[in-house]
C-alpha positions as a Markdown table, in Angstrom:
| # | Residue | x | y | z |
|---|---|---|---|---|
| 1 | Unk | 19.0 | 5.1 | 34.8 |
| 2 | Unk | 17.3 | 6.8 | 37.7 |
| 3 | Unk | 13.6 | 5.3 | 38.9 |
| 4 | Unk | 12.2 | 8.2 | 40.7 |
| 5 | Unk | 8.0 | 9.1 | 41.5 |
| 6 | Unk | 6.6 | 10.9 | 38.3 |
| 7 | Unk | 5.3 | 14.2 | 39.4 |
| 8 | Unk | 1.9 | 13.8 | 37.3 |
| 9 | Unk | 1.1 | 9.8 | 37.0 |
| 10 | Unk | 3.0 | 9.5 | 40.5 |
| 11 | Unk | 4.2 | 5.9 | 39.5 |
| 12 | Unk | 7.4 | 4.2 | 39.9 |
| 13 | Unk | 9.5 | 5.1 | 36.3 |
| 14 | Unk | 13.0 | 5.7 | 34.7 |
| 15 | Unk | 13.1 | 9.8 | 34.8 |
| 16 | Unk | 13.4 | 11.8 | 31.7 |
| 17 | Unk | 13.1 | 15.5 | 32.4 |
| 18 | Unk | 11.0 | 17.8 | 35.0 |
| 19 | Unk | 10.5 | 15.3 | 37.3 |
| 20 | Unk | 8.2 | 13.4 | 35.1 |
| 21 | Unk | 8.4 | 10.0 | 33.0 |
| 22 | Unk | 9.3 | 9.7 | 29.5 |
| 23 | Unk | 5.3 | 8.9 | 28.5 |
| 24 | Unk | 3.9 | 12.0 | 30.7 |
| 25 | Unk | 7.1 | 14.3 | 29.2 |
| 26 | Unk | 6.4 | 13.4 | 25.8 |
| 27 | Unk | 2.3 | 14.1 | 26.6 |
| 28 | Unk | 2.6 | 17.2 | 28.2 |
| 29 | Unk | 5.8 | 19.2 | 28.1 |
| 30 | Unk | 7.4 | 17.6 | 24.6 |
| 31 | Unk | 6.6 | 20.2 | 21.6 |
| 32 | Unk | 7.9 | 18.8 | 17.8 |
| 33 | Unk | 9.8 | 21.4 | 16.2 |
| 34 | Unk | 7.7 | 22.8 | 13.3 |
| 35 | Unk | 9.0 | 23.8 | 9.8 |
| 36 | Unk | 8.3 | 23.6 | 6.4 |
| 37 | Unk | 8.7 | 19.9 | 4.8 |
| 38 | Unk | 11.4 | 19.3 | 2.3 |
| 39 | Unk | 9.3 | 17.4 | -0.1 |
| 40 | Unk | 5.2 | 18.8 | 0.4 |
| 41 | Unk | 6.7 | 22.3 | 1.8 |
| 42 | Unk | 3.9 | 22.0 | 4.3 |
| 43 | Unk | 4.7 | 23.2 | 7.5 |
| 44 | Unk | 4.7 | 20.4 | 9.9 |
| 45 | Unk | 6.3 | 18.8 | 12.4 |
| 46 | Unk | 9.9 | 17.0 | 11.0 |
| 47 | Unk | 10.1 | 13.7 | 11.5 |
| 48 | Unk | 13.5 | 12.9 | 9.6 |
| 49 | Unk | 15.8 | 13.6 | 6.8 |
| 50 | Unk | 13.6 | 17.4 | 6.9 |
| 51 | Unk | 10.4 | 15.2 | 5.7 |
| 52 | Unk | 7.1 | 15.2 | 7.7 |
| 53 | Unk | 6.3 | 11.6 | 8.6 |
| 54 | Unk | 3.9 | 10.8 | 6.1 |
| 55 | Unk | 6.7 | 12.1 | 3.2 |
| 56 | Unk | 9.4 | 10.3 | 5.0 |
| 57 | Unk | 6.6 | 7.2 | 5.5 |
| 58 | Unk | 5.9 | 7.4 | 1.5 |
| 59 | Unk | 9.5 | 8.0 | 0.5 |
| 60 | Unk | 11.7 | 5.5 | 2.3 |
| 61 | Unk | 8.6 | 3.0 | 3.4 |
| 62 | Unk | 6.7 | 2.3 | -0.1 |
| 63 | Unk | 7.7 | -1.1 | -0.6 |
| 64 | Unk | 6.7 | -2.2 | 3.0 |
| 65 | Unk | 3.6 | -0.9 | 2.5 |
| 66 | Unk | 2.9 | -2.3 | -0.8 |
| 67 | Unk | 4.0 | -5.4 | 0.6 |
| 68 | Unk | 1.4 | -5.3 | 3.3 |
| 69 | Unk | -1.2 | -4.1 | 1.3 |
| 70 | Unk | -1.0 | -6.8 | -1.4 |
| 71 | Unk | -0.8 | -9.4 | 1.5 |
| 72 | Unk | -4.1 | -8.1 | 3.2 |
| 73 | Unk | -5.5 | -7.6 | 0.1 |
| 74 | Unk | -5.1 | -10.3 | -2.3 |
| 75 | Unk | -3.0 | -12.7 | -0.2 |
| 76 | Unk | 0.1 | -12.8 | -1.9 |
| 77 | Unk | 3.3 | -11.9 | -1.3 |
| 78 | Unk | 5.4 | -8.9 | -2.6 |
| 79 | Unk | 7.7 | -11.3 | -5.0 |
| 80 | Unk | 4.1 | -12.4 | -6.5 |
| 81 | Unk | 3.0 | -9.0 | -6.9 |
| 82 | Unk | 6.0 | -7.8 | -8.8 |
| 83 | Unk | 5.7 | -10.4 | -10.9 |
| 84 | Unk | 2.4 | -10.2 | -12.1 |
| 85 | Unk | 2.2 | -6.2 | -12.3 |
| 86 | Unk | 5.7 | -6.2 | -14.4 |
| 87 | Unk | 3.4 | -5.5 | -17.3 |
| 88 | Unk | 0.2 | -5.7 | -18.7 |
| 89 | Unk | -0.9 | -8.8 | -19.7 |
| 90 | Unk | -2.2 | -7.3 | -23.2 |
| 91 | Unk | -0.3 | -4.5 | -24.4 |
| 92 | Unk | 3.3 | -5.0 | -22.4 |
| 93 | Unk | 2.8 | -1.2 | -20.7 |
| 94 | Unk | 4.9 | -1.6 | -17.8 |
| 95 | Unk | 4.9 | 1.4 | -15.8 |
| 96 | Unk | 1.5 | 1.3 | -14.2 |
| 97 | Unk | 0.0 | -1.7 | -13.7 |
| 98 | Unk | -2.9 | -3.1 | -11.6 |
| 99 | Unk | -3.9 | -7.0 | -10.7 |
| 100 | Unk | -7.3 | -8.6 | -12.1 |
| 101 | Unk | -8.6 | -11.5 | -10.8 |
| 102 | Unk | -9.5 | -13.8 | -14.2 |
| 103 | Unk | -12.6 | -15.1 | -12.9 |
| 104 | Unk | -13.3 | -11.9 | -11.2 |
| 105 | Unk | -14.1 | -13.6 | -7.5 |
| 106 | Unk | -11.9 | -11.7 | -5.7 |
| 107 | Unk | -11.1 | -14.9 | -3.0 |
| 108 | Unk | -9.6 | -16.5 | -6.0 |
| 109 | Unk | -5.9 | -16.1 | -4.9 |
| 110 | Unk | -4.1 | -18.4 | -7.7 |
| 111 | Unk | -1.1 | -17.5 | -9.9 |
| 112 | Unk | -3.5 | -18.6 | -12.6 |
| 113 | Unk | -6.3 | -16.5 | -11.8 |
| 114 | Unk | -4.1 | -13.2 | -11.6 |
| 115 | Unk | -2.6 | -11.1 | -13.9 |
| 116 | Unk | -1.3 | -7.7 | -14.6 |
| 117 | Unk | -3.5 | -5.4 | -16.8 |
| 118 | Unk | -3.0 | -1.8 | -17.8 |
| 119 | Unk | -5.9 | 0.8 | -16.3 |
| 120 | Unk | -6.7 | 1.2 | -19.2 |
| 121 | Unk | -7.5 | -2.7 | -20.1 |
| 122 | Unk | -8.3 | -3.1 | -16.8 |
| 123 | Unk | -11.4 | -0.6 | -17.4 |
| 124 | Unk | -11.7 | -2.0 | -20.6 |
| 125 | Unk | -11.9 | -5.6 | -19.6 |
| 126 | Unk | -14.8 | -3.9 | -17.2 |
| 127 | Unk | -16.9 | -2.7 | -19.5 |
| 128 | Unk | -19.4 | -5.0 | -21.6 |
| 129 | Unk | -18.9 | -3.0 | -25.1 |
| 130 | Unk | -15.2 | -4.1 | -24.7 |
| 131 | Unk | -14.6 | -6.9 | -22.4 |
| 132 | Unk | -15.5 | -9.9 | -25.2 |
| 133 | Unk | -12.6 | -8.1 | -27.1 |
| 134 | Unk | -9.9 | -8.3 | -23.9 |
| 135 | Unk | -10.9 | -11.9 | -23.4 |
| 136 | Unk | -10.2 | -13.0 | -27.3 |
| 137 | Unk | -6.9 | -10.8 | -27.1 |
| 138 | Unk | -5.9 | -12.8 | -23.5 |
| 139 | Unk | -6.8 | -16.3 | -24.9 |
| 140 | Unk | -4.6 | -15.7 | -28.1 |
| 141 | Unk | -2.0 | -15.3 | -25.6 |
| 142 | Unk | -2.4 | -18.4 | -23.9 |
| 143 | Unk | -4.1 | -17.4 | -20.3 |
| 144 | Unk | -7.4 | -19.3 | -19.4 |
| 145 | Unk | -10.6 | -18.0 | -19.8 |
| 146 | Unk | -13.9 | -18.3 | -17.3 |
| 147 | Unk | -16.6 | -20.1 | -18.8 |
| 148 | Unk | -18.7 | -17.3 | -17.9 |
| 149 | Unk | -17.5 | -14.2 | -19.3 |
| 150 | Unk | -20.4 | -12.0 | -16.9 |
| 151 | Unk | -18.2 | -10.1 | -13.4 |
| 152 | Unk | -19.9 | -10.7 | -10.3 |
| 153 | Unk | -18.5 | -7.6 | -9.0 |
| 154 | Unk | -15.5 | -5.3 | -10.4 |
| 155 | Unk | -12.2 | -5.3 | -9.0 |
């Protein structure tokens, strides 16, 4: 490692290349090598594995940031998550499946007040013409109603 005077920032620093720093290198001289993305065929700068970052972000990264998204978002972990969206809470479709919030306050964190619905009895459940049907097909089941069957706001 070699501390020597960065040319432009003219501090004190490891040196990287053409008499500057790694930080001022990587600012001005440092170009990413552009070509066409394995998965969007974009052209863009590579990031790894011949993916642009936001591919290689979305390919190798998804769970991470599901994870952190359900934590910010409904405060619960990614084990909780996966349990409740394993299938909808009506009909047993399991491949995409989104979390309602019983009561439909959207603070209300509890296993209890969560489950996993279908979009399409999710926008059903929604929707006054069919939501009285959704609750009498969810208390058959065995989950437990709100009194007041009338959504503050939708989630």
């Amino acid at each position: 490692m070699v501390i020597k005077t960065c040319s432009n920032c003219s501090e004190e620093k490891e040196h990287h290349a053409k008499g500057l720093c790694y930080a001022c290198y990587k600012s001005l001289k440092w170009k990413p090598t552009i070509s066409k993305c394995k998965r969007c065929l974009q052209p863009r700068a590579i990031h790894a594995k011949s993916l642009c970052a936001s591919c290689y972000n979305t390919t190798f990264h998804a769970d991470k940031a599901n994870a952190y998204n359900q934590r910010k978002k409904n405060n619960i972990t990614l084990t909780q998550f996966r349990k409740t969206t394993s299938a909808c809470a009506v009909c047993g479709f399991n491949q995409i499946v989104d979390i309602h919030h019983i009561d439909h306050n959207k603070t209300n964190h509890s296993p209890k007040n969560l489950i996993g619905l279908c979009p399409n009895h999710h926008r059903m459940i929604h929707n006054h013409n069919f939501r009285q049907e959704i609750l009498a097909i969810l208390k058959q089941k065995g989950f437990d109603m709100p009194l007041q069957n009338t959504p503050t706001s939708q989630n």
